[in-house]
PyMOL Python script that loads the backbone (N, CA, C, O; Angstrom):
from pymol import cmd

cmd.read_pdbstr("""\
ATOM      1  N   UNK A   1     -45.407 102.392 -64.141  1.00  0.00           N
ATOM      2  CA  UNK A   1     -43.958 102.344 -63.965  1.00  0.00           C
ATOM      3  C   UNK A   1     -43.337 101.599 -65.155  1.00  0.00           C
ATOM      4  O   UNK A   1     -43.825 100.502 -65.425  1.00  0.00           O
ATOM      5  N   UNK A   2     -42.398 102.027 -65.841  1.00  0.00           N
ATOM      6  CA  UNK A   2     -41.868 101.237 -66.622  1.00  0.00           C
ATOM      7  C   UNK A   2     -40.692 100.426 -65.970  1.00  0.00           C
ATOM      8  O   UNK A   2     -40.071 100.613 -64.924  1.00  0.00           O
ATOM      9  N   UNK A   3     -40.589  99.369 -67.037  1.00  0.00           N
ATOM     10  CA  UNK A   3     -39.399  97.703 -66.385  1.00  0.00           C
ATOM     11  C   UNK A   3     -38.258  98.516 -66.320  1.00  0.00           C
ATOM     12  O   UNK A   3     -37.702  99.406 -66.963  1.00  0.00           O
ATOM     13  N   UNK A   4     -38.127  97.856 -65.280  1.00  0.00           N
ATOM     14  CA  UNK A   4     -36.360  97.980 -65.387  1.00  0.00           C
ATOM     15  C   UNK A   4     -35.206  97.071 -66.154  1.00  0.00           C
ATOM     16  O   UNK A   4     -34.993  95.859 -66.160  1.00  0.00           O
ATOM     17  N   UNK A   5     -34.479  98.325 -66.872  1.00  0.00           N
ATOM     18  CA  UNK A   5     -33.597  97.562 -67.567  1.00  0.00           C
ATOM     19  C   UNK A   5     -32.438  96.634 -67.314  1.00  0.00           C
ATOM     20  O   UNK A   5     -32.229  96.518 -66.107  1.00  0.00           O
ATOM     21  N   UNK A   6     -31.787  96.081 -67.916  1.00  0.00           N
ATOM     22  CA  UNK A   6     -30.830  95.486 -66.980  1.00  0.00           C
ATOM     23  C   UNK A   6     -29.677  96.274 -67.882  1.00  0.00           C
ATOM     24  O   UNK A   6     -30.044  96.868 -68.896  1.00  0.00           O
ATOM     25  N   UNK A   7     -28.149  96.268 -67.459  1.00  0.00           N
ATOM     26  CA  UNK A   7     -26.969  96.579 -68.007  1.00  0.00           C
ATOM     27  C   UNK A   7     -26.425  95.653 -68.969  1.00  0.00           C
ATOM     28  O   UNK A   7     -25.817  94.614 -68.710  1.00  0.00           O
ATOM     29  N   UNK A   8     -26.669  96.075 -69.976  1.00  0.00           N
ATOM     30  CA  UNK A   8     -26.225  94.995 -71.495  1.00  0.00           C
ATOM     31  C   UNK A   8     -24.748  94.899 -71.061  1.00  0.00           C
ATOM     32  O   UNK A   8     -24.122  93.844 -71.165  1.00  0.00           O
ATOM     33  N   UNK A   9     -24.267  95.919 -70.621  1.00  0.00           N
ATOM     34  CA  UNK A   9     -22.282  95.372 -70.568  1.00  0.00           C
ATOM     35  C   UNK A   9     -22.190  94.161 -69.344  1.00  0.00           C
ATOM     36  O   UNK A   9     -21.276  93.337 -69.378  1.00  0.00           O
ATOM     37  N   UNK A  10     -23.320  94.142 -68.169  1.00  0.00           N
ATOM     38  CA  UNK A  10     -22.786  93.465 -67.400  1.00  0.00           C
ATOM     39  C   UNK A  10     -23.741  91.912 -67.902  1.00  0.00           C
ATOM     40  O   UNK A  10     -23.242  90.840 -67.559  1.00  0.00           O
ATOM     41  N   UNK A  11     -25.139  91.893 -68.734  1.00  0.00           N
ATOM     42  CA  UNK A  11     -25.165  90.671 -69.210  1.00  0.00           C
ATOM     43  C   UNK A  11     -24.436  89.931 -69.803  1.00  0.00           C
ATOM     44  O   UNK A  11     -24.518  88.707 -69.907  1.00  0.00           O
ATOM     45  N   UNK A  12     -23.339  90.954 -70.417  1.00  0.00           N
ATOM     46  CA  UNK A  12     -22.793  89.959 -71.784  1.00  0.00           C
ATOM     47  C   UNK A  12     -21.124  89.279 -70.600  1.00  0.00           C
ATOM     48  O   UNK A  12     -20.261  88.421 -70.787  1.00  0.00           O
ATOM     49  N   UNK A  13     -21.415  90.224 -69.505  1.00  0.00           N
ATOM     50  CA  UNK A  13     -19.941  89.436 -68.697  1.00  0.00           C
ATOM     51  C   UNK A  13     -20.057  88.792 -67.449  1.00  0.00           C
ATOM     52  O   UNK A  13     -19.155  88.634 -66.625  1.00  0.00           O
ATOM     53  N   UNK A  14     -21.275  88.419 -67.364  1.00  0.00           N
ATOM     54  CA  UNK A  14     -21.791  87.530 -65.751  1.00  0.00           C
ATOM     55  C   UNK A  14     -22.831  86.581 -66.382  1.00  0.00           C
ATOM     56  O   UNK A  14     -23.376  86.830 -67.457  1.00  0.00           O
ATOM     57  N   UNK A  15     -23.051  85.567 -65.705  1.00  0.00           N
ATOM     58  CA  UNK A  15     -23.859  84.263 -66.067  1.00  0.00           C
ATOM     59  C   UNK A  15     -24.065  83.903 -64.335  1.00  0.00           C
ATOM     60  O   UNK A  15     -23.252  84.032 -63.420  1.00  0.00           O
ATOM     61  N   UNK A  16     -25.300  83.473 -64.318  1.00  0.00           N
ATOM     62  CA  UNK A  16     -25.931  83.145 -62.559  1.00  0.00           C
ATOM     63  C   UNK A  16     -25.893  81.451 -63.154  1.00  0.00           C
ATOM     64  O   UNK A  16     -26.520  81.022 -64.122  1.00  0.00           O
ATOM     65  N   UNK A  17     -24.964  80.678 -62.254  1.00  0.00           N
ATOM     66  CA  UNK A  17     -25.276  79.156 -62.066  1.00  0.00           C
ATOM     67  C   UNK A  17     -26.489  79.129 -61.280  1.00  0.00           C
ATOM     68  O   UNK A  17     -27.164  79.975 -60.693  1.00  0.00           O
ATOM     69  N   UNK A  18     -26.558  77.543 -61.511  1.00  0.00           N
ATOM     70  CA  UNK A  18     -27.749  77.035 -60.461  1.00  0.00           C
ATOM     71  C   UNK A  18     -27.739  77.000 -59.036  1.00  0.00           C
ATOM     72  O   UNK A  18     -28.729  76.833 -58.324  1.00  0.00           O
ATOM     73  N   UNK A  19     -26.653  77.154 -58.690  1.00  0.00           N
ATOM     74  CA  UNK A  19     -26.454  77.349 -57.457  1.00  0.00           C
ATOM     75  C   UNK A  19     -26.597  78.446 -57.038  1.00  0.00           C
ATOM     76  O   UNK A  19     -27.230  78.554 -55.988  1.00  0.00           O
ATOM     77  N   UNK A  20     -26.093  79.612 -57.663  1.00  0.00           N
ATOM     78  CA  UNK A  20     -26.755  80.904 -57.418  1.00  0.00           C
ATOM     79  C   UNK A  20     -25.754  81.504 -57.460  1.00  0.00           C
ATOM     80  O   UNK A  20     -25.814  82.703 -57.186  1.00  0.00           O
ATOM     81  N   UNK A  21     -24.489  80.920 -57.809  1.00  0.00           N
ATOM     82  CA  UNK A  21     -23.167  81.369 -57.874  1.00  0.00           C
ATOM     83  C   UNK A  21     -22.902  82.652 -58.738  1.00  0.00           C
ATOM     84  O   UNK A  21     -24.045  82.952 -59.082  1.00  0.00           O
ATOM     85  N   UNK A  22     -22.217  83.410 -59.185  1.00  0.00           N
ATOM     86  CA  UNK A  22     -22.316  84.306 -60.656  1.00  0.00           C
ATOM     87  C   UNK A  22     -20.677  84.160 -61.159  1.00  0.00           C
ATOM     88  O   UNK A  22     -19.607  84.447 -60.622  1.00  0.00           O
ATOM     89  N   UNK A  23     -21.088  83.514 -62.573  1.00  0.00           N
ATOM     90  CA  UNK A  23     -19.240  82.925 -62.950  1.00  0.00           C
ATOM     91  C   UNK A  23     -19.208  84.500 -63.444  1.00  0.00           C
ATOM     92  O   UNK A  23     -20.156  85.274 -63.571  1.00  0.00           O
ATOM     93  N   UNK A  24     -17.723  84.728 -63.694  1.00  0.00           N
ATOM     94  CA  UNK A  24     -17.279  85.676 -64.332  1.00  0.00           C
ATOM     95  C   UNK A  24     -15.767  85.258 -65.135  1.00  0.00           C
ATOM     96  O   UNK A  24     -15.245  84.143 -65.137  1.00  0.00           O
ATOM     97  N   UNK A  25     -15.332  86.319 -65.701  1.00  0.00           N
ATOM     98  CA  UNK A  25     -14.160  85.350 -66.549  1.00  0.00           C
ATOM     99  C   UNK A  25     -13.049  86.167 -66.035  1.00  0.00           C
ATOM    100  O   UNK A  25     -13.371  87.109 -65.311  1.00  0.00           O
ATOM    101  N   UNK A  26     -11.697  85.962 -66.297  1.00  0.00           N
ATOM    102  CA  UNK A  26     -10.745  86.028 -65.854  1.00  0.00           C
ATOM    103  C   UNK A  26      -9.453  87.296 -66.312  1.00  0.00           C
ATOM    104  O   UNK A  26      -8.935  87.292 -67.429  1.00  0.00           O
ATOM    105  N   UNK A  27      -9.205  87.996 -65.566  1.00  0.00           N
ATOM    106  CA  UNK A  27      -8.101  88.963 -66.060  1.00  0.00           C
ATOM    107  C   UNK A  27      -7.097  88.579 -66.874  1.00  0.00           C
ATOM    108  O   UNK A  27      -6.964  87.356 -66.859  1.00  0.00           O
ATOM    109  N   UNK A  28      -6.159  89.274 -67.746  1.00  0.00           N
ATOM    110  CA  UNK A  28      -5.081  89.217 -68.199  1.00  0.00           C
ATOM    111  C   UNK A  28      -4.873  87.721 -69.057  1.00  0.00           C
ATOM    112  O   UNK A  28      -3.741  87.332 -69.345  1.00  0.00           O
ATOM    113  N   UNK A  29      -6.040  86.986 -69.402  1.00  0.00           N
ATOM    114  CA  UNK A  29      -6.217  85.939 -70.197  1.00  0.00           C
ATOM    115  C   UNK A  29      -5.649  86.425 -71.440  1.00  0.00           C
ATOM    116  O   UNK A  29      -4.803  85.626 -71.842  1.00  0.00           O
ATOM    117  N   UNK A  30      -5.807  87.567 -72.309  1.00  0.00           N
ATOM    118  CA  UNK A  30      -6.103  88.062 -74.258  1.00  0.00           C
ATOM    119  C   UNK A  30      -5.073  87.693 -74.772  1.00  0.00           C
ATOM    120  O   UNK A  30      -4.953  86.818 -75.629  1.00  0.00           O
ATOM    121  N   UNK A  31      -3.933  88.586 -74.095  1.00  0.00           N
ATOM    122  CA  UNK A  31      -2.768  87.851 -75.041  1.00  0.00           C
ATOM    123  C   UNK A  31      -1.496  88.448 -74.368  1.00  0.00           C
ATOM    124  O   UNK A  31      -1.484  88.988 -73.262  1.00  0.00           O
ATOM    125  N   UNK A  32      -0.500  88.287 -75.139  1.00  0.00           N
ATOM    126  CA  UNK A  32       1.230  88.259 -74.109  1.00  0.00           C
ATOM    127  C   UNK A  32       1.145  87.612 -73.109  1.00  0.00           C
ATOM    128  O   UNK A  32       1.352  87.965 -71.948  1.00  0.00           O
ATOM    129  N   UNK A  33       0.740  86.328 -73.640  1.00  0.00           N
ATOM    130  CA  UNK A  33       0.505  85.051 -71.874  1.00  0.00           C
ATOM    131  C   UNK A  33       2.181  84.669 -71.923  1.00  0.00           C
ATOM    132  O   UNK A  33       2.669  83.938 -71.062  1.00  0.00           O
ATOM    133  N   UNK A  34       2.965  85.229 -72.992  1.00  0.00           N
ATOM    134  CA  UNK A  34       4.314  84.178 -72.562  1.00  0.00           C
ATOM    135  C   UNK A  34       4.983  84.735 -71.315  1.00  0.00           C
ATOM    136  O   UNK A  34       5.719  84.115 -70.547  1.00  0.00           O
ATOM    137  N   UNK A  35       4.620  85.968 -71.241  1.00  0.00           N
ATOM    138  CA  UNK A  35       5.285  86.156 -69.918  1.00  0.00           C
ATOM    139  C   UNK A  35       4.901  85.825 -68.539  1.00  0.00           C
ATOM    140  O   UNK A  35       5.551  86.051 -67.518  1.00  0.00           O
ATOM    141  N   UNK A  36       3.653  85.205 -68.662  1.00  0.00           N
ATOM    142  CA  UNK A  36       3.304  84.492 -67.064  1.00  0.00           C
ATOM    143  C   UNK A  36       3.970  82.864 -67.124  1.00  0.00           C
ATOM    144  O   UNK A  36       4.085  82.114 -68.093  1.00  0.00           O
ATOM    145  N   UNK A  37       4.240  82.719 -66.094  1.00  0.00           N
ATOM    146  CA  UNK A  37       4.818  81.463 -65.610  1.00  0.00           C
ATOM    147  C   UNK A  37       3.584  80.686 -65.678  1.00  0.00           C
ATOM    148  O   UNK A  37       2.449  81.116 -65.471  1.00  0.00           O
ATOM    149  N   UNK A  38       3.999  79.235 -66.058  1.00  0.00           N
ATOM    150  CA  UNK A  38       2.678  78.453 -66.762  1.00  0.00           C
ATOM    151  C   UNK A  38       1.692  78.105 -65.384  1.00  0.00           C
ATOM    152  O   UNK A  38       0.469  78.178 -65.499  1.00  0.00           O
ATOM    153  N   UNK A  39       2.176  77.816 -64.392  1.00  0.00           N
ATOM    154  CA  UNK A  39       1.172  78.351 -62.885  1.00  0.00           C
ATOM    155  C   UNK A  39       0.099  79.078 -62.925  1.00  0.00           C
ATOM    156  O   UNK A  39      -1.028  78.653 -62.673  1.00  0.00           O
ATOM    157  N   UNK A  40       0.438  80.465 -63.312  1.00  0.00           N
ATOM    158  CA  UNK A  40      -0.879  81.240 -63.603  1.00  0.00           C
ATOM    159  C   UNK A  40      -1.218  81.117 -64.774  1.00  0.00           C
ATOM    160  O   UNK A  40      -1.995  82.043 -65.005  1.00  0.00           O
ATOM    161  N   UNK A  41      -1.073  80.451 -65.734  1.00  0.00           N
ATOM    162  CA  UNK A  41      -1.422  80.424 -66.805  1.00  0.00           C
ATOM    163  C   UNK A  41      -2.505  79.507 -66.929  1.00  0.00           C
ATOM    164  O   UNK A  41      -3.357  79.545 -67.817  1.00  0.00           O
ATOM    165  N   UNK A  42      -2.409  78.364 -65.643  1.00  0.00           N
ATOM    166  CA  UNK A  42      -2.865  77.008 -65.720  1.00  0.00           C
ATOM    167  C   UNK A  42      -4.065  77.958 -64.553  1.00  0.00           C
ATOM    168  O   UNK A  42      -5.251  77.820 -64.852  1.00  0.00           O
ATOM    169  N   UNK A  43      -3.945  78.308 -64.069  1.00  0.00           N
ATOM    170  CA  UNK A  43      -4.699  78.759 -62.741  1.00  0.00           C
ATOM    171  C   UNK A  43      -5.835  79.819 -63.269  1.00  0.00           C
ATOM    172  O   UNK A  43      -6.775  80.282 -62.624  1.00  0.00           O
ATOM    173  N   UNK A  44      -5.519  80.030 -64.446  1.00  0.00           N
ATOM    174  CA  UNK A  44      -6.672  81.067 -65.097  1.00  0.00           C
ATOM    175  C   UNK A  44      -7.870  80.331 -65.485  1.00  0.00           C
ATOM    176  O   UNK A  44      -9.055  80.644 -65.371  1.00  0.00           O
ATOM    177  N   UNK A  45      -7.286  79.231 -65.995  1.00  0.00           N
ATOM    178  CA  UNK A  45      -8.339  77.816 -66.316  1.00  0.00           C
ATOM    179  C   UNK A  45      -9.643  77.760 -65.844  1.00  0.00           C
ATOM    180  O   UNK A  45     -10.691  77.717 -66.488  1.00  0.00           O
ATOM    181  N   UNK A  46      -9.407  77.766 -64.310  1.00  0.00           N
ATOM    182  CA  UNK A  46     -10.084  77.296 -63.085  1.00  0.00           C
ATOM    183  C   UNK A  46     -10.963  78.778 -63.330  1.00  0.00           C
ATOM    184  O   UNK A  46     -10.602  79.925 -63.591  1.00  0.00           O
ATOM    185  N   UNK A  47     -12.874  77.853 -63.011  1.00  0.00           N
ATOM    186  CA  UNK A  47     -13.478  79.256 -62.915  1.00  0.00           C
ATOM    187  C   UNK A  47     -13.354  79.809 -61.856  1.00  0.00           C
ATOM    188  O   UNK A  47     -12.950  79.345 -60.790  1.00  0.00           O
ATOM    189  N   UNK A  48     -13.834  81.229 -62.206  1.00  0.00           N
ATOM    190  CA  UNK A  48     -13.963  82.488 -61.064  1.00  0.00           C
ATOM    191  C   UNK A  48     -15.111  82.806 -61.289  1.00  0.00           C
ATOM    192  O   UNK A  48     -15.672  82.899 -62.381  1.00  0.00           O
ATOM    193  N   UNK A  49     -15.752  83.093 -59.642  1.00  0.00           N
ATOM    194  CA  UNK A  49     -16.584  83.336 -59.456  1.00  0.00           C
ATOM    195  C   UNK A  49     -16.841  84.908 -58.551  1.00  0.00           C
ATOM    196  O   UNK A  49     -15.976  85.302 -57.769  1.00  0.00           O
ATOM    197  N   UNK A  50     -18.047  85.643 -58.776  1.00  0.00           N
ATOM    198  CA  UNK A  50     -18.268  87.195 -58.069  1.00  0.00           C
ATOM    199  C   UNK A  50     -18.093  86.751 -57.025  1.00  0.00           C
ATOM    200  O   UNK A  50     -18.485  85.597 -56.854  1.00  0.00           O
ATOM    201  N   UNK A  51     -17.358  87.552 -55.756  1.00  0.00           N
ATOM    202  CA  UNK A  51     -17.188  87.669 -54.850  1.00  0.00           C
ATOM    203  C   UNK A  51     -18.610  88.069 -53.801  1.00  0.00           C
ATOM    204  O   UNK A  51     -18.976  89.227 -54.002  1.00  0.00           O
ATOM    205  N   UNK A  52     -19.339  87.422 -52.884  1.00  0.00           N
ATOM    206  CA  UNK A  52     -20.026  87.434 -52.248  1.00  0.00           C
ATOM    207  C   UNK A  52     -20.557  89.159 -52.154  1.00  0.00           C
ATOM    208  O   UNK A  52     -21.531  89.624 -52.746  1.00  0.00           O
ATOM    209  N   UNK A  53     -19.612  89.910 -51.241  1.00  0.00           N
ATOM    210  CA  UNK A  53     -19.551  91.437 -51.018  1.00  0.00           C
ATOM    211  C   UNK A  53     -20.392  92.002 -52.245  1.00  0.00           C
ATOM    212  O   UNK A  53     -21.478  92.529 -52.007  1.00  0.00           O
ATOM    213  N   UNK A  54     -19.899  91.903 -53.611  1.00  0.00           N
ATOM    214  CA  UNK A  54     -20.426  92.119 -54.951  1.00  0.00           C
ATOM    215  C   UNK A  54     -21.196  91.354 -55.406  1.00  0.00           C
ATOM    216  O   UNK A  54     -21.009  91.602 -56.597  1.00  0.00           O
ATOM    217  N   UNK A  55     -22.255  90.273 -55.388  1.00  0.00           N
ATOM    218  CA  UNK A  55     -22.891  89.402 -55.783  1.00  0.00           C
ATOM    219  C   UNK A  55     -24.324  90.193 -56.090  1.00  0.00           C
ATOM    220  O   UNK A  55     -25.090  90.001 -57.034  1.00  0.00           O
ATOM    221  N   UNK A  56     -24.422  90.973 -55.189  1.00  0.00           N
ATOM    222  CA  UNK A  56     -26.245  91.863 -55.030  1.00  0.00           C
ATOM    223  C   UNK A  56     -25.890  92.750 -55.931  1.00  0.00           C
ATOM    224  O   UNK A  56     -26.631  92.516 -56.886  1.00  0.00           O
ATOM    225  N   UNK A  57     -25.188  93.645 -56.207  1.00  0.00           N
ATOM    226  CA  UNK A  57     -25.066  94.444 -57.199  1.00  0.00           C
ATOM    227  C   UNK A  57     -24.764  93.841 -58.254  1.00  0.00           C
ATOM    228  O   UNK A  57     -25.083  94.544 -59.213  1.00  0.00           O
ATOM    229  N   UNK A  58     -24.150  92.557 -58.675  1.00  0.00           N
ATOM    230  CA  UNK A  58     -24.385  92.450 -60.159  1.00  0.00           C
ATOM    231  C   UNK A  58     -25.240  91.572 -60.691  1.00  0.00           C
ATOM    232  O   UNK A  58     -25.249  91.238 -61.876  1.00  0.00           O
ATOM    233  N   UNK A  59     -26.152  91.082 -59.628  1.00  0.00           N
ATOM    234  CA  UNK A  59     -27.658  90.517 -59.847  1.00  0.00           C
ATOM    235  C   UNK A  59     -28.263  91.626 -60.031  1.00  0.00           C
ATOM    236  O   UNK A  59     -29.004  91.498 -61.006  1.00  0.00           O
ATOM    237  N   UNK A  60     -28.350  93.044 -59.420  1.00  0.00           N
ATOM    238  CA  UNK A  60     -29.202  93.606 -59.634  1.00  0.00           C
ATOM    239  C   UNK A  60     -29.058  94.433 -61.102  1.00  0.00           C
ATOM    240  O   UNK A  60     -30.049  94.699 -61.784  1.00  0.00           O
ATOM    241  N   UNK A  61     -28.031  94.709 -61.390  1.00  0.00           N
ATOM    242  CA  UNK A  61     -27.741  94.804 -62.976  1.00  0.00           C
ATOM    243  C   UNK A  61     -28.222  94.006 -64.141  1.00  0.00           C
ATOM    244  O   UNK A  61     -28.734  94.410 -65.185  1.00  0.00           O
ATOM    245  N   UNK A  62     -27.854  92.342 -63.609  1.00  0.00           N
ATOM    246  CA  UNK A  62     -28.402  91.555 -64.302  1.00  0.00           C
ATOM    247  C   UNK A  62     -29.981  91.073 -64.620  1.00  0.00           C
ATOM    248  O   UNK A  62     -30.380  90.696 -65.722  1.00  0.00           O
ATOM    249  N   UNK A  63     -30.593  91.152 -63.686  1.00  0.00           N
ATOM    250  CA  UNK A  63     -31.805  91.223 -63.398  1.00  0.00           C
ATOM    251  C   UNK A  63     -32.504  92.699 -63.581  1.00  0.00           C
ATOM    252  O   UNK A  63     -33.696  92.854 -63.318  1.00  0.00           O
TER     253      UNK A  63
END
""", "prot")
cmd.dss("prot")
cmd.show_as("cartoon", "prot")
cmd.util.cbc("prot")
cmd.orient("prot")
């Protein structure tokens, strides 16, 4: 049997903490931020993490 590969697009955009968490990064960060109110601007800051529901599928990509 040959290895299974993993998805180079989804290595280069998920990272597994130690906790087992999977960070991911944040929408609408790149650019034309002047038009968000500094709230979400400040709130993008804060990590995000995969949503539980989706967590097995992008381990299994990643892995």
């Amino acid at each position: 049997m040959p290895k299974m590969k993993s998805v180079k697009g989804a290595v280069k955009r998920f990272k597994v903490k130690k906790s087992g968490k999977i960070k991911r990064g944040t929408a609408f960060r790149s650019h034309i931020l002047t038009k968000q109110d500094a709230k979400t601007r400040r709130r993008q800051h804060q990590p995000k993490y995969v949503h539980q529901a989706d967590a097995a599928n992008v381990k299994d990509m990643i892995c």
